[in-house]
mmCIF file of the C-alpha atoms, coordinates in Angstrom:
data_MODEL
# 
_entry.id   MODEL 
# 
loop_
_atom_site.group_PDB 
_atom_site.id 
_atom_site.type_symbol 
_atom_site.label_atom_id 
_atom_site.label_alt_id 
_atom_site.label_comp_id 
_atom_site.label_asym_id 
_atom_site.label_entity_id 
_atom_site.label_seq_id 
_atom_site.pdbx_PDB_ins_code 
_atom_site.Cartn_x 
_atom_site.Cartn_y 
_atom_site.Cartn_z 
_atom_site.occupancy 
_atom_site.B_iso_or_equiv 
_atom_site.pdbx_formal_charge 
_atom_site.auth_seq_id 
_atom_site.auth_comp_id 
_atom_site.auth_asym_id 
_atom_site.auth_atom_id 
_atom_site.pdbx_PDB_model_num 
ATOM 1  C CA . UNK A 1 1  ? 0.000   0.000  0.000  1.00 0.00 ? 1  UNK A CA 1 
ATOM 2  C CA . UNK A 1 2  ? 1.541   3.233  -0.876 1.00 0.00 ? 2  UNK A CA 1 
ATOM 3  C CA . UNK A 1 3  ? 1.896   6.281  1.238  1.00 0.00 ? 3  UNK A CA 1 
ATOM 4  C CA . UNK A 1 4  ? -1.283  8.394  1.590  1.00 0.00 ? 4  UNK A CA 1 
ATOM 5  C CA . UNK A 1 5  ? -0.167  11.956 0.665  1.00 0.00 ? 5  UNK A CA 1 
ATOM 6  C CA . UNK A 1 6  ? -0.706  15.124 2.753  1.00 0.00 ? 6  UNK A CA 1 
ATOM 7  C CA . UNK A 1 7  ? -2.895  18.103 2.183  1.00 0.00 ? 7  UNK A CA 1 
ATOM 8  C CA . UNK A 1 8  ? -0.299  21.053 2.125  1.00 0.00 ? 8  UNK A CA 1 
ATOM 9  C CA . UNK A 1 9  ? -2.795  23.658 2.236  1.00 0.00 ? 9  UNK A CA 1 
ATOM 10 C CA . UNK A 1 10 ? -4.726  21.817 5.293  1.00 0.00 ? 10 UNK A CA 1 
ATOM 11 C CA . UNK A 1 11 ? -1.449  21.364 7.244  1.00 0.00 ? 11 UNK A CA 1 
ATOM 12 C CA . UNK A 1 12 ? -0.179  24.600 6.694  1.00 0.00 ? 12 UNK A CA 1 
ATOM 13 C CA . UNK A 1 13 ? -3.586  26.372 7.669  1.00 0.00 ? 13 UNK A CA 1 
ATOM 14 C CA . UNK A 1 14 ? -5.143  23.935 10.911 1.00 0.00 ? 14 UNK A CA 1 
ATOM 15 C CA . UNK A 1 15 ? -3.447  23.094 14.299 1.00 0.00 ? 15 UNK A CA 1 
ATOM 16 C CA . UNK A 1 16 ? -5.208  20.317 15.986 1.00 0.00 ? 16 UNK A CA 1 
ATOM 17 C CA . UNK A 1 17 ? -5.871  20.930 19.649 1.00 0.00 ? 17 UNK A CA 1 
ATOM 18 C CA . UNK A 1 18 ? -4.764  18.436 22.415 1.00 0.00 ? 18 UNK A CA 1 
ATOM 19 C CA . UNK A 1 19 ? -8.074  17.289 22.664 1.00 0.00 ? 19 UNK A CA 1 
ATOM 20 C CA . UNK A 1 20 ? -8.376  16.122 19.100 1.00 0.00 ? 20 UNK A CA 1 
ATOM 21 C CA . UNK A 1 21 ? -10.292 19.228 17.557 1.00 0.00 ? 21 UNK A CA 1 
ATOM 22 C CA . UNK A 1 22 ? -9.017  21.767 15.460 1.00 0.00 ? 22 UNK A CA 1 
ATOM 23 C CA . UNK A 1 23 ? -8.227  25.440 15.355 1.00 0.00 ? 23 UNK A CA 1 
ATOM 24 C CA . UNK A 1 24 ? -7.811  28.017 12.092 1.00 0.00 ? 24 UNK A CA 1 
ATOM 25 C CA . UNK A 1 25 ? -6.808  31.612 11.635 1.00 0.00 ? 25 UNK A CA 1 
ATOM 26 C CA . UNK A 1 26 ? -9.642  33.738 11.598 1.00 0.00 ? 26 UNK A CA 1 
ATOM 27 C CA . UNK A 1 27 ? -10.357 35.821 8.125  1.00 0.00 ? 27 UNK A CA 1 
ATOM 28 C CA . UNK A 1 28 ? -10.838 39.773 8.294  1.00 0.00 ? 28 UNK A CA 1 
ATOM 29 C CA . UNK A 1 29 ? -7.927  40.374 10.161 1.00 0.00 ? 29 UNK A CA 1 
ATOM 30 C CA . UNK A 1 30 ? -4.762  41.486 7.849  1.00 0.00 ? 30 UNK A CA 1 
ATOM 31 C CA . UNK A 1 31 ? -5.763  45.490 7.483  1.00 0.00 ? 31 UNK A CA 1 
ATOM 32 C CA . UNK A 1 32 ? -8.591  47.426 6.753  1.00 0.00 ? 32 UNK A CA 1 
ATOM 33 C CA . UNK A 1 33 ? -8.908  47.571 10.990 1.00 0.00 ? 33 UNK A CA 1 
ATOM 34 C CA . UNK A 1 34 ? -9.709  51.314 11.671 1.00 0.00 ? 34 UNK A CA 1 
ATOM 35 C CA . UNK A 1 35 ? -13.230 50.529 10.860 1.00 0.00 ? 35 UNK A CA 1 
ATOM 36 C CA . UNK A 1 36 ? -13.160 47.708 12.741 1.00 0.00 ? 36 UNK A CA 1 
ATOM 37 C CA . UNK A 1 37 ? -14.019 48.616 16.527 1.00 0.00 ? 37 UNK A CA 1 
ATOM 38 C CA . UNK A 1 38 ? -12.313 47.042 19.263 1.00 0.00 ? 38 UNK A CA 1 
ATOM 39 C CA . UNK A 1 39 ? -14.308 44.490 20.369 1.00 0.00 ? 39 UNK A CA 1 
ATOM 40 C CA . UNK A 1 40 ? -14.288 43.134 16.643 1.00 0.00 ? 40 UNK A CA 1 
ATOM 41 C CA . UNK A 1 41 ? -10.076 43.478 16.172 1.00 0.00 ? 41 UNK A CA 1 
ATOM 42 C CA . UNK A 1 42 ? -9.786  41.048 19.924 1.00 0.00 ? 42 UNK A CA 1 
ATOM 43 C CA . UNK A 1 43 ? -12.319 38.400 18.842 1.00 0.00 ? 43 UNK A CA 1 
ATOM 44 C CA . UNK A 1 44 ? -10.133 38.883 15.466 1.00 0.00 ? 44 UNK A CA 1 
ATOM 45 C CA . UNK A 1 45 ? -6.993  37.099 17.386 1.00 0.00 ? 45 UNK A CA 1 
ATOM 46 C CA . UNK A 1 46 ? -8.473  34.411 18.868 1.00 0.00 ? 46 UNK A CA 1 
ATOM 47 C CA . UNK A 1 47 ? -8.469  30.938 16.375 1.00 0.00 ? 47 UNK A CA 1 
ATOM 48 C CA . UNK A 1 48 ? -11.681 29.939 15.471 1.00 0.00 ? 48 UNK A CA 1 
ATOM 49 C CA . UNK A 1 49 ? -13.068 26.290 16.075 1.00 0.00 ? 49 UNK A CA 1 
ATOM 50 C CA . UNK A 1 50 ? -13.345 24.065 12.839 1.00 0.00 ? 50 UNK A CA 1 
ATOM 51 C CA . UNK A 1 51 ? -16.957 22.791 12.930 1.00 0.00 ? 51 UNK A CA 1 
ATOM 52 C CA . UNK A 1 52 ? -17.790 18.957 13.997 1.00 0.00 ? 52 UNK A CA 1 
ATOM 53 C CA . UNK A 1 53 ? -19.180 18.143 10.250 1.00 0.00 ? 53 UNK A CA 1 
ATOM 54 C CA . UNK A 1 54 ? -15.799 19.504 8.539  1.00 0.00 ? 54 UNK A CA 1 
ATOM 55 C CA . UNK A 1 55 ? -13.718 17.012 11.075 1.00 0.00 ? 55 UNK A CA 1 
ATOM 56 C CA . UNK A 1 56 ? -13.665 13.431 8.828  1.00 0.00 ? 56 UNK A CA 1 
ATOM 57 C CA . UNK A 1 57 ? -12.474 15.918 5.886  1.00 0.00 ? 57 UNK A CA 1 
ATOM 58 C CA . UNK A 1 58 ? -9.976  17.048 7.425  1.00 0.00 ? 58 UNK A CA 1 
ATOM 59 C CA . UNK A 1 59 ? -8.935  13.869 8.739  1.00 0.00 ? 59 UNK A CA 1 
ATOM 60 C CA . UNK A 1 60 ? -8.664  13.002 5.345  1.00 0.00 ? 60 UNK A CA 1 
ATOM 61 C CA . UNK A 1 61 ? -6.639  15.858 4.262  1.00 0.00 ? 61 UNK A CA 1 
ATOM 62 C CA . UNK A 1 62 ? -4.135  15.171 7.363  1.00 0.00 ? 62 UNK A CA 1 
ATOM 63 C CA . UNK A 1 63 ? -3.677  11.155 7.407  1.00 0.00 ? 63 UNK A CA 1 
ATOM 64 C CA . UNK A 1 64 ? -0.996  11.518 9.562  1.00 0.00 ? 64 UNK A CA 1 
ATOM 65 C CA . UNK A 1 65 ? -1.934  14.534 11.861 1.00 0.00 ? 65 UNK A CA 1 
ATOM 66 C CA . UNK A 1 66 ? 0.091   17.872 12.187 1.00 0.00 ? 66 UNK A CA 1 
# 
């Protein structure tokens, strides 16, 4: 059986959590921020959660993990 290839774009985008979920990079937060207000530019930093139904793709995309 040959080696199952990795999903460069997945790996490079996803950390996986210790408890097996994963975590992405939030979009809207390069530039553009003064008309962003505060609140907005905090929740900005945080990773957002990677939803339970987009979990077996992305298992897919990462047969090995990160």
């Amino acid at each position: 059986m040959p080696k199952l290839k990795t999903r460069k774009c997945a790996a490079k985008r996803l950390k996986e959590t210790g408890t097996g979920a994963f975590r992405h990079h939030k979009a809207g937060a390069r530039h553009l921020k003064s008309s962003k207000n505060a609140k907005r530019r905090r929740n900005l930093r945080k990773d957002g959660a990677v939803s339970s139904a987009e979990k077996n793709r992305i298992k897919a995309a990462l047969p090995y993990g990160l």
